[in-house]
VEXDO-361789 format. One record per residue (C-alpha): x, y, z; residue number from 0. Coordinates in pm, 1 decimal, decimal comma. Example, Ala and Ser with C-alpha at 12.3 -4.5 7.8 and 13.67 -1.06 7.14 Angstrom:
REM VEXDO-361789
> xx yy zz i
> 1230,0 -450,0 780,0 0
> 1367,0 -106,0 714,0 1
This chain:
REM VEXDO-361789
> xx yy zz i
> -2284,0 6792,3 -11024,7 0
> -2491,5 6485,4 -11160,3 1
> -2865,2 6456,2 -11107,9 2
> -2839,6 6810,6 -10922,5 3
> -2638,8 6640,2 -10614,5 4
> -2267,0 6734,0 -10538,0 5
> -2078,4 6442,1 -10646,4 6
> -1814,1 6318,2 -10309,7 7
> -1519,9 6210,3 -10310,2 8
> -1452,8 5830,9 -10246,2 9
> -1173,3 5686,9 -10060,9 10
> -962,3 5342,3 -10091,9 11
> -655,0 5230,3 -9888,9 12
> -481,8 4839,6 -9995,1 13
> -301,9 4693,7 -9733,4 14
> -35,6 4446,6 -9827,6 15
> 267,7 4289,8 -9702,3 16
> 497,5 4522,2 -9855,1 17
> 307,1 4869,2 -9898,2 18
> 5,8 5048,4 -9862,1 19
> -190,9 5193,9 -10170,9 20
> -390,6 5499,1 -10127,6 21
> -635,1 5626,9 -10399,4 22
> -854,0 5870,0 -10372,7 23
> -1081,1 5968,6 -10656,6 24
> -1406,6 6194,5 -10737,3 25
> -1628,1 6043,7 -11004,6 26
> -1341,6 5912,4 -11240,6 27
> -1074,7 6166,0 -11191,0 28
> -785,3 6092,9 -10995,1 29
> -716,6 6299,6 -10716,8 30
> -474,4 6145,6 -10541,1 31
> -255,1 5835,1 -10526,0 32
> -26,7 5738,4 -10274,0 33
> 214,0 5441,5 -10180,8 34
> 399,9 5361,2 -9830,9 35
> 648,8 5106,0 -9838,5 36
> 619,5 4947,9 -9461,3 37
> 682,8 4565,8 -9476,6 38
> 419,4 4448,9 -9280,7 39
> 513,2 4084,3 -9400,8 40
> 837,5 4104,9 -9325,0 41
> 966,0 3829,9 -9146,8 42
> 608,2 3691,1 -9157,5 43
> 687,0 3294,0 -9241,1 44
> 901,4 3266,0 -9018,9 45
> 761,9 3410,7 -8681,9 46
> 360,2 3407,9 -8782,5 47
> 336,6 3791,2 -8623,4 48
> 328,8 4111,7 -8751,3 49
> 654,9 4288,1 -8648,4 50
> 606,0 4621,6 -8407,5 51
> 817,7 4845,1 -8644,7 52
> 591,2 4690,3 -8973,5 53
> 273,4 4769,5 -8761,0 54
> 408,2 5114,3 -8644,2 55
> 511,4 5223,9 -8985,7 56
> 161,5 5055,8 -9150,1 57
> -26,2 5242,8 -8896,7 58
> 160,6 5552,5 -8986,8 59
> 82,3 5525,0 -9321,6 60
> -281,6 5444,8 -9259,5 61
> -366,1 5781,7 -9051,9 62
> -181,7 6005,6 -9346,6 63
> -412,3 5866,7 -9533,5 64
> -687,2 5991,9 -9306,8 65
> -540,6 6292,7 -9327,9 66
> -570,1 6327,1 -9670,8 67
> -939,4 6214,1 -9650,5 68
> -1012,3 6465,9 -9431,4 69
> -942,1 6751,9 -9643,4 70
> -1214,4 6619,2 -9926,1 71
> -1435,0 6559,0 -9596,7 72
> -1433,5 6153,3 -9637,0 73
> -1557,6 6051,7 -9271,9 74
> -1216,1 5755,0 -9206,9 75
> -1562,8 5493,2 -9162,9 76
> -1642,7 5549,0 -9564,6 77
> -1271,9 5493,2 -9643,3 78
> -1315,7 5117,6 -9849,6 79
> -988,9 4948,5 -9692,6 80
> -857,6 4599,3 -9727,8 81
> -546,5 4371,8 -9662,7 82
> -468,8 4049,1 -9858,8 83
> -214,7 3771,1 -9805,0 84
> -17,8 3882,4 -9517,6 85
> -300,7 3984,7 -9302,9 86
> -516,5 3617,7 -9384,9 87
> -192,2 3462,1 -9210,4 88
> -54,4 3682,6 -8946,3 89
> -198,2 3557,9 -8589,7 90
> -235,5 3883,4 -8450,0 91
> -387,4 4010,3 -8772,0 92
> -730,4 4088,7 -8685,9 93
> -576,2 4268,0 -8343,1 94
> -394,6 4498,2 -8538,7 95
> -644,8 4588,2 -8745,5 96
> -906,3 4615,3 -8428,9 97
> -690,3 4868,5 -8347,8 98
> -676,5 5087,0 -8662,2 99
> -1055,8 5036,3 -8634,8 100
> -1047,0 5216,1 -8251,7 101
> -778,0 5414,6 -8291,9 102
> -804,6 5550,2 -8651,4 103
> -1165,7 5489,7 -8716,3 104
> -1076,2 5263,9 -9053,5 105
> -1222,9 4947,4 -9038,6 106
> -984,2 4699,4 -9303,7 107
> -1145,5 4414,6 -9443,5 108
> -939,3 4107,3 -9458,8 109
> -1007,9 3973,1 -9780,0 110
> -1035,4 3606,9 -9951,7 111
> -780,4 3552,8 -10247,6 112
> -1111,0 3529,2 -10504,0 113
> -1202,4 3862,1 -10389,4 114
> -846,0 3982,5 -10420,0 115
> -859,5 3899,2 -10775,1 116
> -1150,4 3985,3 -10853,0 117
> -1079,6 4351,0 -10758,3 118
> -755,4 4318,9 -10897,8 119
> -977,8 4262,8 -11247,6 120
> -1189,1 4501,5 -11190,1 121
> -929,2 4803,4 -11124,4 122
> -736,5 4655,4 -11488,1 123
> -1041,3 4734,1 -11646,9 124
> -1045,2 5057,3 -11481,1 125
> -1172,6 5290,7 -11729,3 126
> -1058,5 5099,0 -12086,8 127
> -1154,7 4871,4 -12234,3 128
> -949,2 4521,1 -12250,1 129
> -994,8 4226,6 -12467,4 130
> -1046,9 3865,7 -12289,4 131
> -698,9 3873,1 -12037,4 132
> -442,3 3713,7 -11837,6 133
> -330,3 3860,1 -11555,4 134
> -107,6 3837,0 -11267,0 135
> -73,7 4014,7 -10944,5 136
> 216,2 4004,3 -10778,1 137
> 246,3 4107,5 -10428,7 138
> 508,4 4057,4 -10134,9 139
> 315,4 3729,6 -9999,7 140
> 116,6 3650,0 -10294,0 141
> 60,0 3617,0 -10682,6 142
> -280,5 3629,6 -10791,5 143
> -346,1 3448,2 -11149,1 144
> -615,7 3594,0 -11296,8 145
> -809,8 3448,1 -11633,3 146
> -1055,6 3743,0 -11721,3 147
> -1369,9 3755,7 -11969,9 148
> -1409,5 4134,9 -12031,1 149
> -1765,0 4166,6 -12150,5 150
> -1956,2 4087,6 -11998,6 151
> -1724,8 4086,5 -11703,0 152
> -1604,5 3750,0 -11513,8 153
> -1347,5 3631,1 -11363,6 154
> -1358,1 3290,2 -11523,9 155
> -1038,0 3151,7 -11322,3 156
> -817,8 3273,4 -11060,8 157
> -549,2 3093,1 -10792,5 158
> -364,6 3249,2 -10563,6 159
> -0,9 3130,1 -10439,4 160
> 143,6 3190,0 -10145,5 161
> 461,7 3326,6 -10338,1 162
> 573,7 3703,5 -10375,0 163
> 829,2 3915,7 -10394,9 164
> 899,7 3950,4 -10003,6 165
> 847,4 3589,0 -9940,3 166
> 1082,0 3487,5 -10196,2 167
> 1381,2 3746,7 -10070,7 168
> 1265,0 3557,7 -9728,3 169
> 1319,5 3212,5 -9832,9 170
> 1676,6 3311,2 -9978,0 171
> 1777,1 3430,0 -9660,7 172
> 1687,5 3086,0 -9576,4 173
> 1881,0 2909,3 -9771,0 174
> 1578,0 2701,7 -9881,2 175
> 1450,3 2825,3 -10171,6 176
> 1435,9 2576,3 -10406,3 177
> 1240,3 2369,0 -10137,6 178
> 1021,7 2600,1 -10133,2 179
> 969,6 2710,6 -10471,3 180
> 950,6 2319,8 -10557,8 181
> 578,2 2351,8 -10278,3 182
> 477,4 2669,9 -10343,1 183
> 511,9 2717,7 -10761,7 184
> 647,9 2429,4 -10935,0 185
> 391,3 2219,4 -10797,9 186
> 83,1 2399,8 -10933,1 187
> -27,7 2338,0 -11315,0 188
> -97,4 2669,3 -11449,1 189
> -156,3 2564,3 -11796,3 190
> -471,9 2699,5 -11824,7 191
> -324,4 3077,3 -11773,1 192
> -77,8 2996,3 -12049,8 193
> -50,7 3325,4 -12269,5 194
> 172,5 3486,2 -12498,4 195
> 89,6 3807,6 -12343,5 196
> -9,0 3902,8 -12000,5 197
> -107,5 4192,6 -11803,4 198
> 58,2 4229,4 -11486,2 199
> -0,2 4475,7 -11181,5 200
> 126,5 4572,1 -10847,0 201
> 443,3 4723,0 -10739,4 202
> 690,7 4517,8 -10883,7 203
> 590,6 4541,9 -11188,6 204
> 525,5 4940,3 -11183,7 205
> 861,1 4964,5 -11059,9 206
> 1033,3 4732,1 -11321,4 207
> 843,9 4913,3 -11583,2 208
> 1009,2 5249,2 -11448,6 209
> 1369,0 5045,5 -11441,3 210
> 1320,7 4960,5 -11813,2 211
> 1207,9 5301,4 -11901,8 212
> 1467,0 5490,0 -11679,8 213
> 1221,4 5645,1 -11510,6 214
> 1356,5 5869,0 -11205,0 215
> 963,6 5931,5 -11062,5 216
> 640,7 5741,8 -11109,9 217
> 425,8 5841,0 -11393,4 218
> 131,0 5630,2 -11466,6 219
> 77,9 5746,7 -11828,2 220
> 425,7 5674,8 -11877,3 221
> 401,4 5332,3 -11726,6 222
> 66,1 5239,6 -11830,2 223
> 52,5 5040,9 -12154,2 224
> 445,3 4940,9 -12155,9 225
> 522,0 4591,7 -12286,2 226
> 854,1 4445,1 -12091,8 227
> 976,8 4151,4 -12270,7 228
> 1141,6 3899,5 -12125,1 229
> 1464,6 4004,6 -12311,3 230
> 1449,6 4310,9 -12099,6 231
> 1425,6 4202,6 -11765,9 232
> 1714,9 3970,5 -11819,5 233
> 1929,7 4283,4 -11917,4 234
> 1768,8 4457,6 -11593,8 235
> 1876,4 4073,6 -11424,9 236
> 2234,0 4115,7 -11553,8 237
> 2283,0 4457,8 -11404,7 238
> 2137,2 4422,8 -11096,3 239
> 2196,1 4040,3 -10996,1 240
> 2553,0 4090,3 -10795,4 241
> 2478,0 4415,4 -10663,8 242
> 2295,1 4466,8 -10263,1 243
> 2022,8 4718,0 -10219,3 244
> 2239,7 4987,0 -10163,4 245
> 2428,9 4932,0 -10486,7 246
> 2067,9 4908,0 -10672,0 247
> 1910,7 5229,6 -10480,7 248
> 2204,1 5423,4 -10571,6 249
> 2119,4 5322,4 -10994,0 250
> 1752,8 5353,2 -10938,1 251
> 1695,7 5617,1 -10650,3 252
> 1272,9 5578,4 -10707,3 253
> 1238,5 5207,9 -10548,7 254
> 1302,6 5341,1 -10213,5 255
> 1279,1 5073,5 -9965,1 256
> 1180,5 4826,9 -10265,0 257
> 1540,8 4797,9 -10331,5 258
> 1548,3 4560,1 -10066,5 259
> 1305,9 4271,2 -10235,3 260
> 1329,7 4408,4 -10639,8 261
> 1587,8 4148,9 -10720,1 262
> 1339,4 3824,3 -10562,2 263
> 1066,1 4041,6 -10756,4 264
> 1230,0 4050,1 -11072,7 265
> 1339,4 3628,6 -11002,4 266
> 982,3 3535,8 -10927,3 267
> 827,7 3763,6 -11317,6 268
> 1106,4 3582,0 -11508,2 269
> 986,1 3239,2 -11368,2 270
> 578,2 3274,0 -11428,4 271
> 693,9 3414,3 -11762,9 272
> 848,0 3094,5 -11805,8 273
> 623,7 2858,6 -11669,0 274
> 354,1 3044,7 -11845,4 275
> 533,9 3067,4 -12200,0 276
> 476,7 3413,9 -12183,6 277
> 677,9 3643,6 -12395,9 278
> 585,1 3988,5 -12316,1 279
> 376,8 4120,9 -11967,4 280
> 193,3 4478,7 -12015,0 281
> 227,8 4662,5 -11710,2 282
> -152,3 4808,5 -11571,5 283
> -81,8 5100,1 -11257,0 284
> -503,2 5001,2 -11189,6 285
> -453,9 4708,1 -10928,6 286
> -668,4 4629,7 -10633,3 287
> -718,2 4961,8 -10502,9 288
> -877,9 5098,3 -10836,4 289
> -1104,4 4795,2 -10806,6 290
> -1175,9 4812,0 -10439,3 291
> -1309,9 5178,9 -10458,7 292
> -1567,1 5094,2 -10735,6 293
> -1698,2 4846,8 -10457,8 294
């Protein structure tokens, strides 16, 4: 109770090219926390369109999710949902999500990259409190760099490339990587999110965090907090770099369907580190989502 009215429980649901993120929450207390690998970007670059199976298995995901809501009684229409990078590109984007909106009564906002990282900085600072920060948030379409003033809050900088950890496994398939890394990353001058340290979010680095740790299931106490140096990943680099993603899923069971694009992941945090002089990134489990339901 607070000011004699029952508090309710609030609702958020990230879409993004590789999973969806479900968190629901009543005042500050976690209830629940949820993520579906689907690969809605999969492929994305290359033919422009959502695939069927990504939208079947995103939709999927999505009305669990309802289902969930409905036992705390949160009406689908006060469910705060939004998609990033993949979504602002795919031309039948906004049909698809038309769709959840008649179909599933969730209406997903398509959001701007400056929003994306400014409720990527927002869910960081999820209950702590942070010094100034760097931050990056690497998705399957998209890194968000994120220069943060903590009190009072602003994000003072942010740019978003059109690199992540799906794109990049994309690209190899390719054959054209280094073309594209060359227009996509190399190109940009990031200098002014140099750091020795930075805090990074998302799935890749949750589940690299869990990899270093030898984690079997996701704990976010366990994962909050945990420096990886760069010394680390390369070990993780080493171990992983000639094996497929049935070699790597049988070594760490937990990444699921993430086996698939954890080696590009891994290739693209070892790069910003670099370009970034970064030595050390400490991993944050408060992304987007955690920001989105304060909204």
């Amino acid at each position: 109770m607070k000011d004699g009215k029952t508090l309710k429980s609030r609702a958020a649901i990230d879409i993004g090219s590789n999973t969806v993120q479900f968190l629901m929450i009543k005042e500050q207390e976690v209830l629940m926390r949820k993520q579906f690998v689907t690969s809605l970007g999969y492929d994305l670059d290359k033919t422009k369109y959502f695939h069927e199976k990504s939208m079947k298995d995103t939709r999927k995901a999505i009305a669990e999710c309802v289902k969930f809501c409905a036992k705390e009684s949160i009406d689908p229409k006060e469910i705060r949902a939004t998609a990033t990078e993949a979504s602002r590109v795919a031309i039948n984007g906004e049909e698809f999500y038309q769709s959840i909106k008649n179909d599933l009564g969730v209406d997903v906002e398509i959001i701007s990259s400056k929003k994306e990282a400014l409720l990527s900085a927002k869910g960081i600072l999820w209950g702590q409190k942070e010094n100034d920060f760097i931050a990056i948030d690497i998705g399957g379409a998209s890194t968000e760099f994120i220069s943060v003033q903590s009190d009072p809050f602003e994000v003072k900088n942010s740019i978003s490339l059109p690199i992540g950890s799906v794109r990049m496994n994309n690209w190899k398939k390719e054959e054209n990587i280094t073309e594209m890394l060359n227009s996509n990353f190399f190109s940009y001058d990031l200098s002014i999110y140099n750091t020795h340290k930075l805090i990074g979010v998302a799935g890749t680095m949750t589940s690299l965090a869990m990899m270093v740790l030898k984690l079997n299931r996701f704990e976010a106490s366990l994962i909050d907090g945990t420096l990886l140096k760069s010394e680390s990943l390369k070990e993780i680099e080493e171990q992983i770099i000639d094996k497929n993603s049935e070699e790597i899923l049988k070594i760490y069971p937990f990444l699921g369907k993430r086996s698939l694009v954890i080696k590009s992941g891994l290739e693209l945090v070892l790069l910003i580190m670099e370009k970034l002089n970064a030595k050390e990134i400490q991993v944050s489990t408060q992304g987007l989502v955690f920001g989105s339901i304060q909204s």
